[in-house]
Backbone as a ProteinNet text record, in pm:
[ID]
protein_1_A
[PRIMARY]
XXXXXXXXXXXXXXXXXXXXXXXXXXXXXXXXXXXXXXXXXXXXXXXXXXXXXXXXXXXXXXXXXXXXXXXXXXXXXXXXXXXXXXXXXXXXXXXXXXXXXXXXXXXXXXXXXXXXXXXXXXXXXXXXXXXX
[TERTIARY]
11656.4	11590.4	11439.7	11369.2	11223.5	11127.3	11145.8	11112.4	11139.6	11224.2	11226.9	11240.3	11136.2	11118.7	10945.2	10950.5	10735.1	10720.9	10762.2	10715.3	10719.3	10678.4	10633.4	10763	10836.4	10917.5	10825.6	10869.4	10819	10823.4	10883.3	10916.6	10729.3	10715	10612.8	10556.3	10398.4	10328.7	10268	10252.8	10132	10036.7	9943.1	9864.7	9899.3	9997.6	10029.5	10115.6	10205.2	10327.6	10249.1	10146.7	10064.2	9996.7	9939.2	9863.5	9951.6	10065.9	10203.3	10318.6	10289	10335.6	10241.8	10096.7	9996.3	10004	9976.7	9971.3	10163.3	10262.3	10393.8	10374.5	10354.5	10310.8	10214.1	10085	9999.9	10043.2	10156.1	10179.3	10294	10358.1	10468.4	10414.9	10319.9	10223.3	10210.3	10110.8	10070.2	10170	10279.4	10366.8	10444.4	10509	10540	10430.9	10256.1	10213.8	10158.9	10222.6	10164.4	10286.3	10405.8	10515.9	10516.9	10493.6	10504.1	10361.8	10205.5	10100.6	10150.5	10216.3	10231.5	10368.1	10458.3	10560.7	10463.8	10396.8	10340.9	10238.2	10112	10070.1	10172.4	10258.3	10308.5	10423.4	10465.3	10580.1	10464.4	10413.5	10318	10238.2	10232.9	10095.9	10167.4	10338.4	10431.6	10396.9	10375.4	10374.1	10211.1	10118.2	9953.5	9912.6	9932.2	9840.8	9825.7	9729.7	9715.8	9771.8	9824.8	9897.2	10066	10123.5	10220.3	10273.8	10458.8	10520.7	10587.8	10663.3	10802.6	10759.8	10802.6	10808.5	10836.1	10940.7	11074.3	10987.3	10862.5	10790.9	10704.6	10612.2	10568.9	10621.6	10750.6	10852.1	10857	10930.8	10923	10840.8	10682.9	10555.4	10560.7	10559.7	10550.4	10661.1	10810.2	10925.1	10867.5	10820.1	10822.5	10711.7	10594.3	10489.7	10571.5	10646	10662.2	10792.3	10843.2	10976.9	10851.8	10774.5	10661.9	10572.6	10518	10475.8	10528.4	10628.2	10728.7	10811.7	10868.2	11013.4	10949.1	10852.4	10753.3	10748	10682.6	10629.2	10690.7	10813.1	10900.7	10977.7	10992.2	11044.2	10947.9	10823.5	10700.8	10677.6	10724.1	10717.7	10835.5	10957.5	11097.6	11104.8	10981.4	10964.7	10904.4	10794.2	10726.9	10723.7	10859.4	10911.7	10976.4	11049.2	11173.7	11076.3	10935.6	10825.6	10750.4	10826.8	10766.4	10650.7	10593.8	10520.8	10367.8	10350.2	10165.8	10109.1	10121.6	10020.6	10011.6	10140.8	10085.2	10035.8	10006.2	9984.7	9833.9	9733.9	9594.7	9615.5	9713.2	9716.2	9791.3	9892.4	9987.5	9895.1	9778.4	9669	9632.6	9592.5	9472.8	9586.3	9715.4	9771.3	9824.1	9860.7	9877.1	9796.5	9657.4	9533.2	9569.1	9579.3	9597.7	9705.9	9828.1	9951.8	9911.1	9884.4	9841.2	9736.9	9626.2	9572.8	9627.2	9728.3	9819.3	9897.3	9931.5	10018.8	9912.1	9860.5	9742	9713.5	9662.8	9655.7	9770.8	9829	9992.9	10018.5	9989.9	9988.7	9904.6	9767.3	9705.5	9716.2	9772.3	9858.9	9945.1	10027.4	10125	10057.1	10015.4	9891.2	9853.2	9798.9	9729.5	9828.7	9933.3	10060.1	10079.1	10110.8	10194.4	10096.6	9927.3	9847.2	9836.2	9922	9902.6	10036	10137.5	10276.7	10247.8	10171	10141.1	10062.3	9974.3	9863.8	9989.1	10075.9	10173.1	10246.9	10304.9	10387.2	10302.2	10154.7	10093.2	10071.6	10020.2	9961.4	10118.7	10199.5	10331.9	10373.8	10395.4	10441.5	10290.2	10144.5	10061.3	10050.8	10169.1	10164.9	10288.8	10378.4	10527.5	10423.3	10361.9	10326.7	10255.7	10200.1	10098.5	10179.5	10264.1	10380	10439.3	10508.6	10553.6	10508.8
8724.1	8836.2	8812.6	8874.1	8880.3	8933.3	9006.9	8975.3	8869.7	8809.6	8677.6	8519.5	8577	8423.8	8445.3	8594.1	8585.5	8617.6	8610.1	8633.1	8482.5	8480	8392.9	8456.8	8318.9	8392	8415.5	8496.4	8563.4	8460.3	8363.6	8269.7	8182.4	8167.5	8012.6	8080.1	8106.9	8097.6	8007.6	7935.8	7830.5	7898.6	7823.8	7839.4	7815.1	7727.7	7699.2	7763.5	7921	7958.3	8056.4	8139.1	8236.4	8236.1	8097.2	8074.5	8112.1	8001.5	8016.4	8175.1	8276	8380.5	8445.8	8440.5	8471.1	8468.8	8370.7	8305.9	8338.9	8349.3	8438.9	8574.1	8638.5	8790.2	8819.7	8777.9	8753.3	8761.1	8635.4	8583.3	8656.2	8754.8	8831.9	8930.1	9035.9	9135.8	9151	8999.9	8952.5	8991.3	8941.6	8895.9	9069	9095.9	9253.4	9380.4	9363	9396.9	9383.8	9250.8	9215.2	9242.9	9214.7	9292.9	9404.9	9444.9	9639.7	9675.8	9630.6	9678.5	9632.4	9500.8	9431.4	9536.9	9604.1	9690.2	9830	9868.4	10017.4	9995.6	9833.1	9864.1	9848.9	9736	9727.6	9840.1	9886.9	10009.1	10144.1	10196.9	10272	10307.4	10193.9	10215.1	10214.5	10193.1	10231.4	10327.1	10335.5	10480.6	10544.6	10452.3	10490.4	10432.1	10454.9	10416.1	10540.6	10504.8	10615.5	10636.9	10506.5	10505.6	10499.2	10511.7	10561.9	10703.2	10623	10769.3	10760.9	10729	10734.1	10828.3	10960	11020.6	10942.9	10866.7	10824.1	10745.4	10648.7	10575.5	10630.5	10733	10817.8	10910.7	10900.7	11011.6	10849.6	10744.6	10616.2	10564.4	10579.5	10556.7	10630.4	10805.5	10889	10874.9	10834.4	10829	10708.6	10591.3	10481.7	10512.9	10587	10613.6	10718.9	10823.3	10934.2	10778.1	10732.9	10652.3	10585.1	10515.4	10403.2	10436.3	10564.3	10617.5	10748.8	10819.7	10905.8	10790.3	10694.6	10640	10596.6	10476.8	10404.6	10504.2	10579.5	10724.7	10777.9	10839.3	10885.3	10781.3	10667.4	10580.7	10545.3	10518.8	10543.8	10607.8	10749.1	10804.1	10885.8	10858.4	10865.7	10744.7	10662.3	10575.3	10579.2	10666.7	10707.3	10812.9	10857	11014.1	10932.8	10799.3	10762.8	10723.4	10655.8	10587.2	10703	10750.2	10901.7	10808.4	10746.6	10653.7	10723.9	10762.9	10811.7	10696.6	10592.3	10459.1	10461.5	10454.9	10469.1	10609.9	10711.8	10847.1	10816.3	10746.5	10711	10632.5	10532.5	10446.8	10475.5	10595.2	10680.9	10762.2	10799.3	10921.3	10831.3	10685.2	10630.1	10605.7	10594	10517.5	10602.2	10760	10890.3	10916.5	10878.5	10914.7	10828.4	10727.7	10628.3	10639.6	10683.5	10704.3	10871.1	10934.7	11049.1	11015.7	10962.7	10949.3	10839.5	10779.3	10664.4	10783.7	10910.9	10989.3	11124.9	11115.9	11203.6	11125.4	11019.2	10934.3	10918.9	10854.1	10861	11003.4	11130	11256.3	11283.5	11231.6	11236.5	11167.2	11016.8	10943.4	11010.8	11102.4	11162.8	11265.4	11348.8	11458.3	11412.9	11279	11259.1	11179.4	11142.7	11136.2	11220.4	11338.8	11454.9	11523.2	11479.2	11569.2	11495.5	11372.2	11257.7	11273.1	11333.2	11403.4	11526.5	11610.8	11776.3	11696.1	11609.4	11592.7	11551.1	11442.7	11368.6	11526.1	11605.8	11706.7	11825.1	11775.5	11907.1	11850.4	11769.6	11677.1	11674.4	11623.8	11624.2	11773.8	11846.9	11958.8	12076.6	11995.4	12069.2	11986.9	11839.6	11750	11848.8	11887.1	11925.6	12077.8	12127.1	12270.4	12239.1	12109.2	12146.4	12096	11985.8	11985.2	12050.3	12201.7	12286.9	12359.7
9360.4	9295.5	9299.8	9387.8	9394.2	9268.9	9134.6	8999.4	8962.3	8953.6	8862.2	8976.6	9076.3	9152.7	9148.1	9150.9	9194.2	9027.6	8892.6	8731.9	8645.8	8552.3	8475.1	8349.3	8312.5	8176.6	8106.2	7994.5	7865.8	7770.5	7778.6	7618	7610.5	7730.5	7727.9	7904.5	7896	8017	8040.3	8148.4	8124.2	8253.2	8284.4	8355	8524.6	8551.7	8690.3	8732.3	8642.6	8633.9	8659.7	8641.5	8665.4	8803.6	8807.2	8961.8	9044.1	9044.7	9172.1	9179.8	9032.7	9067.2	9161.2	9115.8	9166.6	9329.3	9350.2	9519.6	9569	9514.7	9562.8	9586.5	9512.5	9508.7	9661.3	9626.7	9735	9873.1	9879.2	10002.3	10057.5	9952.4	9999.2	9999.4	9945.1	10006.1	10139.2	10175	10286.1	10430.3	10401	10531.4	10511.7	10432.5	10443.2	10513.7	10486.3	10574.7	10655.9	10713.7	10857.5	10943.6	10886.1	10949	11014.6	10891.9	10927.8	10967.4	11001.2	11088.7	11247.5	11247.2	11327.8	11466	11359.6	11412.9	11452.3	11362.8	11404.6	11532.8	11530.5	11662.3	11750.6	11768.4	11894	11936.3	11857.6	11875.1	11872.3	11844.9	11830.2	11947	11984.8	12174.4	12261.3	12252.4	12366.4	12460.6	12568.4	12627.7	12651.9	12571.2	12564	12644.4	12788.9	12867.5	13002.2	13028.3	13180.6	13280.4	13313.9	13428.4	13418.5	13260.3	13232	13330.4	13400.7	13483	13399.6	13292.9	13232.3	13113.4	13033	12927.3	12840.7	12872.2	12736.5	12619.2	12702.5	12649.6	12506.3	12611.8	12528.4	12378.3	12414	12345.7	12231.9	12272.9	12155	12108	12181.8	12069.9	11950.3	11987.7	11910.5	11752.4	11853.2	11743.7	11650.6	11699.4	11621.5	11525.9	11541.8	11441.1	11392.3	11379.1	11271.7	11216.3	11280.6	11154.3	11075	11115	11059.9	10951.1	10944.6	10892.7	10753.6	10809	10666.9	10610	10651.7	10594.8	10495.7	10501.7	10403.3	10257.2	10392.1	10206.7	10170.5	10171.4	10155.4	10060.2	10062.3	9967.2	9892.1	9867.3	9799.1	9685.5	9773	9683.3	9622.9	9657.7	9568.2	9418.6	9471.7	9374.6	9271.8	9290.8	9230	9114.2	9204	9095.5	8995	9046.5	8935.8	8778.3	8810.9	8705.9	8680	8544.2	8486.4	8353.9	8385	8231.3	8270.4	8133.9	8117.4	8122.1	8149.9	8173.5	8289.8	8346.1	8545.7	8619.8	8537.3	8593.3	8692.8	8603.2	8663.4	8813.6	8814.1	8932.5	9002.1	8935.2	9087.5	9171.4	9085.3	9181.7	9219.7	9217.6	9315.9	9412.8	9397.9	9504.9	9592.6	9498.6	9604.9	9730.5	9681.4	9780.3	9873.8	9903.9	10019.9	10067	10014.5	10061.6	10145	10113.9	10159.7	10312	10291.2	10407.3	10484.3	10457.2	10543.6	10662.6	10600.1	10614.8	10695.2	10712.4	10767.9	10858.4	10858.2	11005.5	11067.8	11040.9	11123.7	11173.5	11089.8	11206.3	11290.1	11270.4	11401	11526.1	11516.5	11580.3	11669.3	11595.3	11655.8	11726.6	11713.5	11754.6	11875	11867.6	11994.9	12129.6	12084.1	12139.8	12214.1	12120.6	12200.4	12297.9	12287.4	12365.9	12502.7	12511.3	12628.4	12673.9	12561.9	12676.2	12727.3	12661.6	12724.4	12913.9	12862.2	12939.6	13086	13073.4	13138.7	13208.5	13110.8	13211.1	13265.6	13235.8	13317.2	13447.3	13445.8	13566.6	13680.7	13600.4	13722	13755.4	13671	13725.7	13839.7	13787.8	13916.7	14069.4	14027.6	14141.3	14282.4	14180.5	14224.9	14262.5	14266.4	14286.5	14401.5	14401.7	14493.7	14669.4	14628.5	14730.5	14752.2	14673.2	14738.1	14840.8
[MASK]
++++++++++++++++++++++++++++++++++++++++++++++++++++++++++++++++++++++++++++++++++++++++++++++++++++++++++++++++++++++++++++++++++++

């Protein structure tokens, strides 16, 4: 149970029980988003290059940034609905805002994806025209 390995009991805190939740927390932050930046570049630039012939690529950059980007927020913020407390209302808006423009970039991501598949089937289909 990841609460009660990264918390300090309630009976007795001391000071080294705080540091080492401290530096747990931290270090599991840490590695969860280096994971998941680490999955969105490399799944993400699939297919982003110029000299890309294959669609499919392009088509699994695009898929892996819309999964990479909604699934996250989408559980985020199903989470968010469940913590109805007027103490966290202030730090759900600061954290809405970043979840929001996490989610605005990831569509431009996609945006500029799909303008490098338009770009991919214009170019082949004025290749096939011009061989006819």
């Amino acid at each position: 149970d990841r609460t009660r390995l990264f918390n300090c009991p309630t009976d007795k805190v001391a000071w080294w029980c705080l540091i080492r939740s401290s530096l747990y927390n931290w270090l599991y932050k840490w590695g969860v988003l280096t994971a998941l930046g680490l999955a969105y570049v490399a799944l993400g630039s699939t297919g982003n290059s110029i000299e890309t012939k294959q669609k499919w690529t392009i088509v699994f950059g695009m898929a892996s940034v819309l999964c990479l980007t909604y699934i996250p927020f989408g559980l985020i913020f199903l989470e968010r609905r469940e913590e109805e407390s007027v103490y966290l209302k202030h730090e759900r808006t600061n954290g809405a805002v970043k979840d929001y423009s996490a989610v605005v970039l990831g569509s431009i991501v996609v945006v500029l994806q799909m303008v490098l598949l338009s770009g991919r089937a214009l170019s082949h289909m004025a290749m096939m025209k011009t061989n006819a």
